[in-house]
C-alpha positions in Angstrom: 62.7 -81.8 -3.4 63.7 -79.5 -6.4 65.4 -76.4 -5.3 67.0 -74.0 -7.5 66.3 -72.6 -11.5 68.4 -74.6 -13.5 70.9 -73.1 -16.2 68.4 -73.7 -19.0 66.0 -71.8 -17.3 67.6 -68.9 -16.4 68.5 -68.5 -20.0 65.1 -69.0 -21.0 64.0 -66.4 -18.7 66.9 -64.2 -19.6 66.4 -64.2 -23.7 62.0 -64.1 -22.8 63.1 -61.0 -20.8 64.3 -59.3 -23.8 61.2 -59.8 -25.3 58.4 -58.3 -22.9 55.9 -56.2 -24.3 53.2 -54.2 -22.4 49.7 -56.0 -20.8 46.5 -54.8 -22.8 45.6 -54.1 -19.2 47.9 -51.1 -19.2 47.7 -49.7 -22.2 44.8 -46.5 -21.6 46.3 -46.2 -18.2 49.9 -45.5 -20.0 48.3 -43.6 -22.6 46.7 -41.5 -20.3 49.2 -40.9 -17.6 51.6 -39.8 -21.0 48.9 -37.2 -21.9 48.7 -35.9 -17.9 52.5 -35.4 -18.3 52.9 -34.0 -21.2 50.2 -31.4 -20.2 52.1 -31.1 -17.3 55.3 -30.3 -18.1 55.1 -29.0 -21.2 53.8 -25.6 -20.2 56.9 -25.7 -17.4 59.3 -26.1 -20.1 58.0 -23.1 -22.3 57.2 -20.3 -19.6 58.3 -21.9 -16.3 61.9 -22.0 -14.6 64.4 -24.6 -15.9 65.0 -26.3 -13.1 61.7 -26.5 -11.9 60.8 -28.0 -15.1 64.1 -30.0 -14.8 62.9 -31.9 -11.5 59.0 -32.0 -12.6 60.4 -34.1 -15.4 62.6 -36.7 -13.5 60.5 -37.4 -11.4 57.3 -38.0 -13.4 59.4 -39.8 -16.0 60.9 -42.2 -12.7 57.1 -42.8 -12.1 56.1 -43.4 -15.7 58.8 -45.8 -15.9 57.7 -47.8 -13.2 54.3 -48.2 -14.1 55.6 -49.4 -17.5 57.8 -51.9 -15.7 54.5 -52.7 -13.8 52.2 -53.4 -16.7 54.9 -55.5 -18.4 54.0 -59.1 -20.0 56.8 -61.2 -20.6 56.5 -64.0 -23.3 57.2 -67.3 -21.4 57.3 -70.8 -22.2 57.6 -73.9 -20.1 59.5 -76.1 -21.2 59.8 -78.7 -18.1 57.6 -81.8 -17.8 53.9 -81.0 -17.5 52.7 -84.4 -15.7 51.0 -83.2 -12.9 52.9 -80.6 -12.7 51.9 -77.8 -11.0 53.6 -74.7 -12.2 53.8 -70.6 -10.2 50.9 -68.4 -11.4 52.4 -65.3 -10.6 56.2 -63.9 -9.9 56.7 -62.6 -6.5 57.3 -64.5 -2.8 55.9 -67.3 -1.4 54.5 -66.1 2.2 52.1 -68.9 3.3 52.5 -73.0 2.9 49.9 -74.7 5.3 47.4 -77.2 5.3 43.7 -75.1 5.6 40.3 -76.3 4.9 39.5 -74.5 1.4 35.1 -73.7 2.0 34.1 -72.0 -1.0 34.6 -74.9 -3.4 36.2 -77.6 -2.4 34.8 -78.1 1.2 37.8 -79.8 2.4 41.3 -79.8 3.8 44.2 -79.0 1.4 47.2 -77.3 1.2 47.6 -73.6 0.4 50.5 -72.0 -1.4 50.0 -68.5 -1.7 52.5 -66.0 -3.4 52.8 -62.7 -2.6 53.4 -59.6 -5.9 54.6 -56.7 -5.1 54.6 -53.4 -7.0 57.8 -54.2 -8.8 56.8 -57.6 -10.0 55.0 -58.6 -13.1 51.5 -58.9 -12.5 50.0 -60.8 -14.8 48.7 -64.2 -13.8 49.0 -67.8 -15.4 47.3 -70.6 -14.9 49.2 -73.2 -12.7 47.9 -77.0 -14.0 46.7 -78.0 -17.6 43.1 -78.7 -17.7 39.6 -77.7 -17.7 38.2 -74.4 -15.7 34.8 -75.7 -13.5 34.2 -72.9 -11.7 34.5 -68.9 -11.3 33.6 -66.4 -8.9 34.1 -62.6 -8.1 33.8 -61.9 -4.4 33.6 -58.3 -3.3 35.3 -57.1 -0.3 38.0 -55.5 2.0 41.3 -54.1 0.6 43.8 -54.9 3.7 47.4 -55.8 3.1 47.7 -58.7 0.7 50.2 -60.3 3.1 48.1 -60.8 5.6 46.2 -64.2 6.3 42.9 -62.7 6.0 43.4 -61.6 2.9 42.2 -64.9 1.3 38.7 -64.5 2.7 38.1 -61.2 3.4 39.5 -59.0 0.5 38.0 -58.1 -2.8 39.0 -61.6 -4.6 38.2 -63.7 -7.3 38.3 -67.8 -7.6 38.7 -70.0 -10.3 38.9 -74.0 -10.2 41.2 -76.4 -12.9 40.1 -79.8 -13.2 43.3 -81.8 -14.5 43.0 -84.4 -17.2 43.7 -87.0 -14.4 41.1 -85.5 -12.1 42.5 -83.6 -9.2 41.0 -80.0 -9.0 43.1 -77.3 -8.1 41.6 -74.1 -7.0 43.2 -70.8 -7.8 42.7 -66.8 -5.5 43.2 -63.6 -7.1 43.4 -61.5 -3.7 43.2 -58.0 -3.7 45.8 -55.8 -1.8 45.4 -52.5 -0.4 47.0 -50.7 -3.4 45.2 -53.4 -5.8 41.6 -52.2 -6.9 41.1 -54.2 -10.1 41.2 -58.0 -10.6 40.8 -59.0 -14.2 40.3 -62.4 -14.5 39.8 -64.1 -18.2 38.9 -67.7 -17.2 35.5 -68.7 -17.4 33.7 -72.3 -16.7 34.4 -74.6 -19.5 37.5 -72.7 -21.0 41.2 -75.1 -21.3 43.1 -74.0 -19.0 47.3 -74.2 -20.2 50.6 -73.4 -17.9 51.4 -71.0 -20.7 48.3 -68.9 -20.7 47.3 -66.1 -18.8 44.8 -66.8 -16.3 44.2 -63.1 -15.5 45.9 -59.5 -14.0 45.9 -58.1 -10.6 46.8 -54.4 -11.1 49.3 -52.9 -8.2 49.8 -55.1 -5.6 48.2 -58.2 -4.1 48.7 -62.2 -4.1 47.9 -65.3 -5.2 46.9 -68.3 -3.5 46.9 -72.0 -4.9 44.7 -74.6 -2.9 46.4 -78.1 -3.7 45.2 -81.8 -2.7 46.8 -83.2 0.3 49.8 -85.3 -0.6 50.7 -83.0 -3.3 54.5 -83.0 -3.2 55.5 -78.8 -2.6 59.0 -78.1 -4.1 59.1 -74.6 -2.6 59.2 -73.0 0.9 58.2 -69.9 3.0 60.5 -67.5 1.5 61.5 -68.6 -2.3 61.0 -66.3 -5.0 58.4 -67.5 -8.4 58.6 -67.1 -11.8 55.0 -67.5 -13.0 54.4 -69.9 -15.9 58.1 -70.9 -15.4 58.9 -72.0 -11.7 57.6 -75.4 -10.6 56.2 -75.5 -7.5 54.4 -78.5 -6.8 53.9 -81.9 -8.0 50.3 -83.3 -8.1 49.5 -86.9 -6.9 47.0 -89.0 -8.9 43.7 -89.4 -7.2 43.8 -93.0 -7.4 47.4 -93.0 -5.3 47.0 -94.1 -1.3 48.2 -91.3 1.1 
């Protein structure tokens, strides 16, 4: 089992950190919030009290600043071996490792890896295997806590399934929290799916769950923390290979 980021890694990550730039996703919602801001505070600075104005800025720059940090894309490549590799598709913490029966799709027992994001993580999503897209669907629903088991089934979600040039289909949730009201996903039957693409955007809060073949060697735990499009978190087996 792999445990750890290794020192290459964590200077990849560190020098791609330097290098973020803002999610299109974000970009009228940052605009906009500016504007509300400006209109705000503006006015407070010209007629109202200095330290009213004082505070009304702090703390609507503190919030501006984290929905900046929210909508950030980081420019990330994977530079590890990509042989049925199955790589994170989003950062955050892995809350749920169990074998399920997956009955949208794939209509049989497999084991799901989900990932929960939270507000301070980077929400953009990759996808996890190389390969084809077969399928997508958007399912509307519920907007409970993301953390929550039901969330894979019940809240407003969206699927997509990778078939791998070896065969083995690996079928991806966008899960909707209870701050989360917009799933964008880009993948669409017949597109290539690669590790270093995005597969799509959750914005505020939610998860992401990864439905894997039995026998699929999992390198993380309950617990761990992700680096999406960096952090390898499973290891497919060929479909040909016994149990």
């Amino acid at each position: 089992m792999h445990r750890g980021i290794s020192a290459t890694v964590r200077s990849t990550i560190l020098i791609n950190s330097m290098r973020v730039k803002i999610h299109h996703e974000g970009t009228n919602i940052l605009i906009i919030a500016l504007l509300a801001i400006l209109i705000i505070n503006v006015p407070l600075w010209i007629w109202g009290p200095m330290p009213v104005a004082i505070v009304s800025t702090t703390v609507f720059g503190v919030l501006y600043l984290l929905i900046v940090n929210f909508f950030r894309s980081p420019r990330r490549t994977y530079h590890g071996d990509r042989e049925d590799a199955v790589i994170a598709s989003a950062d955050g913490t892995v809350v749920a490792l169990e074998e399920t029966f997956e009955d949208e799709y794939l209509h049989r027992k497999v084991i799901q890896l989900s990932v929960f994001m939270s507000v301070l993580n980077v929400h953009a999503n990759w996808f996890p295997v190389d390969g084809i897209v077969k399928y997508y669907k958007h399912h509307s629903g519920r907007f409970m806590a993301a953390y929550l088991p039901k969330s894979s089934t019940e809240n407003e979600r969206s699927t997509v399934v990778i078939r791998t040039a070896k065969g083995q289909e690996v079928l991806v949730r966008q899960v909707a929290g209870a701050m989360a009201r917009r799933i964008v996903t880009y993948a669409r039957p017949g597109d290539e799916a690669s590790i270093e693409d995005h597969m799509g955007f959750i914005k505020f809060g939610s998860r992401v769950d990864i439905y894997l073949p039995l026998g699929t060697e999992i390198y993380v735990k309950i617990g761990d923390k992700t680096i999406g499009g960096i952090s390898k978190i499973a290891r497919l087996k060929p479909e040909n290979s016994p149990e």
